[in-house]
C-alpha positions as CSV (number, residue, x, y, z in Angstrom):
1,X,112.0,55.9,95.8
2,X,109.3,57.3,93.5
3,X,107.6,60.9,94.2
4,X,103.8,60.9,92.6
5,X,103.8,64.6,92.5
6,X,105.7,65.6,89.5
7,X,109.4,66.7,90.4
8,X,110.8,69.8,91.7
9,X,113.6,71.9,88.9
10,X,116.2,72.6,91.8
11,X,119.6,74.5,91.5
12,X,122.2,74.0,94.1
13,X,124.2,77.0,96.0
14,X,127.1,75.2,97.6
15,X,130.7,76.2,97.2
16,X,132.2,72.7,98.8
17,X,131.7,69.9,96.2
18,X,131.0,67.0,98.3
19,X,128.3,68.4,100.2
20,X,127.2,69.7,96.8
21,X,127.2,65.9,95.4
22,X,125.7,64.3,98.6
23,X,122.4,67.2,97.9
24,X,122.1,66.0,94.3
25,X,121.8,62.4,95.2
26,X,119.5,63.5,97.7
27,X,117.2,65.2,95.7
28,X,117.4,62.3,92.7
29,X,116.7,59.9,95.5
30,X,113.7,62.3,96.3
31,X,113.3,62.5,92.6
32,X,113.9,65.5,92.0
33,X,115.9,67.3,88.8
34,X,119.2,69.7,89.8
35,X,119.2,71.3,87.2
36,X,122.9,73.1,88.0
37,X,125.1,73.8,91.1
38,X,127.1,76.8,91.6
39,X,129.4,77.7,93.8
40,X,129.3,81.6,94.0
41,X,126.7,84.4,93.1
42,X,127.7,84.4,89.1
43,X,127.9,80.8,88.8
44,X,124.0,81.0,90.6
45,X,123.1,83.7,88.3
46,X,124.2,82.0,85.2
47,X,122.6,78.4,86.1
48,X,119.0,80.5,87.8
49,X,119.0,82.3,84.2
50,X,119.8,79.7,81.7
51,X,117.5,76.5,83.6
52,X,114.8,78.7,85.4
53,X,114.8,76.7,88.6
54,X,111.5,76.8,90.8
55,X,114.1,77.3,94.0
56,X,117.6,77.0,95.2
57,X,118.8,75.5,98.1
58,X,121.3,78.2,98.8
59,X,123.6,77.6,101.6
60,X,125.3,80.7,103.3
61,X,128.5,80.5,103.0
62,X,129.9,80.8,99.4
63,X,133.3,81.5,97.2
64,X,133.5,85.3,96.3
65,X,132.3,88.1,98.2
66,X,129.1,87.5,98.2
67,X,127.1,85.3,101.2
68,X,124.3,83.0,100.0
69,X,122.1,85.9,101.6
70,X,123.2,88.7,99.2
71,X,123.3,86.1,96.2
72,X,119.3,85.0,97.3
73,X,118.8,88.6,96.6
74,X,120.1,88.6,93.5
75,X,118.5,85.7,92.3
76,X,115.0,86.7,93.3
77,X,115.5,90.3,92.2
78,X,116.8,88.8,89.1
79,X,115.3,85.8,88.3
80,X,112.3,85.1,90.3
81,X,114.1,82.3,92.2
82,X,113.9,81.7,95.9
83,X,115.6,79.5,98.5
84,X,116.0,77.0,101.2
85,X,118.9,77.8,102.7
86,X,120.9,74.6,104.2
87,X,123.5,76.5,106.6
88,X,125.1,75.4,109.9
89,X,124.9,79.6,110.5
90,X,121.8,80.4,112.5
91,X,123.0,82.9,114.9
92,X,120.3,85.8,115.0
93,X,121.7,88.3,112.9
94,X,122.1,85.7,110.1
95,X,118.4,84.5,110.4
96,X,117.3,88.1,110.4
97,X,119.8,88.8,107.2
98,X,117.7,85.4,105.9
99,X,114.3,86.2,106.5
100,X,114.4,89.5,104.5
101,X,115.1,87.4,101.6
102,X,111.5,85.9,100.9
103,X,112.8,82.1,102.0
104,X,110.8,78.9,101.2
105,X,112.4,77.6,104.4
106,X,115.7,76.8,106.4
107,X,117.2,73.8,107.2
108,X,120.4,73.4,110.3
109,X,123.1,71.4,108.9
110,X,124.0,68.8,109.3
111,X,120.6,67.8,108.3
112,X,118.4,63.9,107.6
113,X,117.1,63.7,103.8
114,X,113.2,63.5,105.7
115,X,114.5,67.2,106.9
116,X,115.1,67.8,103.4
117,X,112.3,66.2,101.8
118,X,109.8,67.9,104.2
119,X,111.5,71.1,103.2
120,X,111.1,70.8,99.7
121,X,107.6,69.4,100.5
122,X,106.5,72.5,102.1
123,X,108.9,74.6,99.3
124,X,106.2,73.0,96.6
125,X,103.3,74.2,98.8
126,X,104.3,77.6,99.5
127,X,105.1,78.1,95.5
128,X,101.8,76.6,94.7
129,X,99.8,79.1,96.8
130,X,101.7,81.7,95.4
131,X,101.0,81.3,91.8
132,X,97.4,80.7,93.0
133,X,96.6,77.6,91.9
């Protein structure tokens, strides 16, 4: 599958590995670059600093003690990066945590690569009216 647009630079916050495969071959497939996956908040600090991603997909739960809420925080404090979070949690407490953290979008797990495709679809849009062009 081709993409005419040109591709999304994408980091991956996902502390189980084969979840963490199964979005990288869905965002090649989408043609997209990962440019890194981490697995906790200094691993996403590291990869957001040394690659400059144009978003994460951040998932919630994370290794460490920090959520994927605290390290989209970090990373937008600190890097400029924001997320789509991909999370199975979407109780209301941890969708009002979420929404204090400028997200590009949410998506429930288990989710379809078209629910991730439209999400990065919309990411692109929402980054794009943002740096005003």
């Amino acid at each position: 599958m081709t993409v005419s647009i040109s591709p999304l630079k994408v980091m991956i916050v996902e502390d189980d590995a084969l979840v963490a495969l199964g979005v990288r071959l869905t965002l090649s497939e989408l043609g997209h670059d990962v440019v890194g996956i981490a697995a906790s908040e200094l691993e996403a600090l590291a990869v957001a600093q040394a690659e400059k991603p144009q978003l994460a997909l951040m998932d919630i739960r994370l290794r460490g003690a920090s959520d994927g809420v605290q390290v989209a925080q970090r990373l937008w404090q600190e890097a400029r990066v924001r997320c789509i979070f991909l999370s199975a949690y979407a109780d209301d407490q941890t969708m009002a945590r979420v929404a204090q953290t400028r997200p590009l979008g949410f998506v429930q797990k288990p989710y379809s690569a078209q629910q991730l495709k439209t999400a990065l679809e919309q990411a692109r849009n929402r980054l794009t009216e943002a740096d005003g062009r």
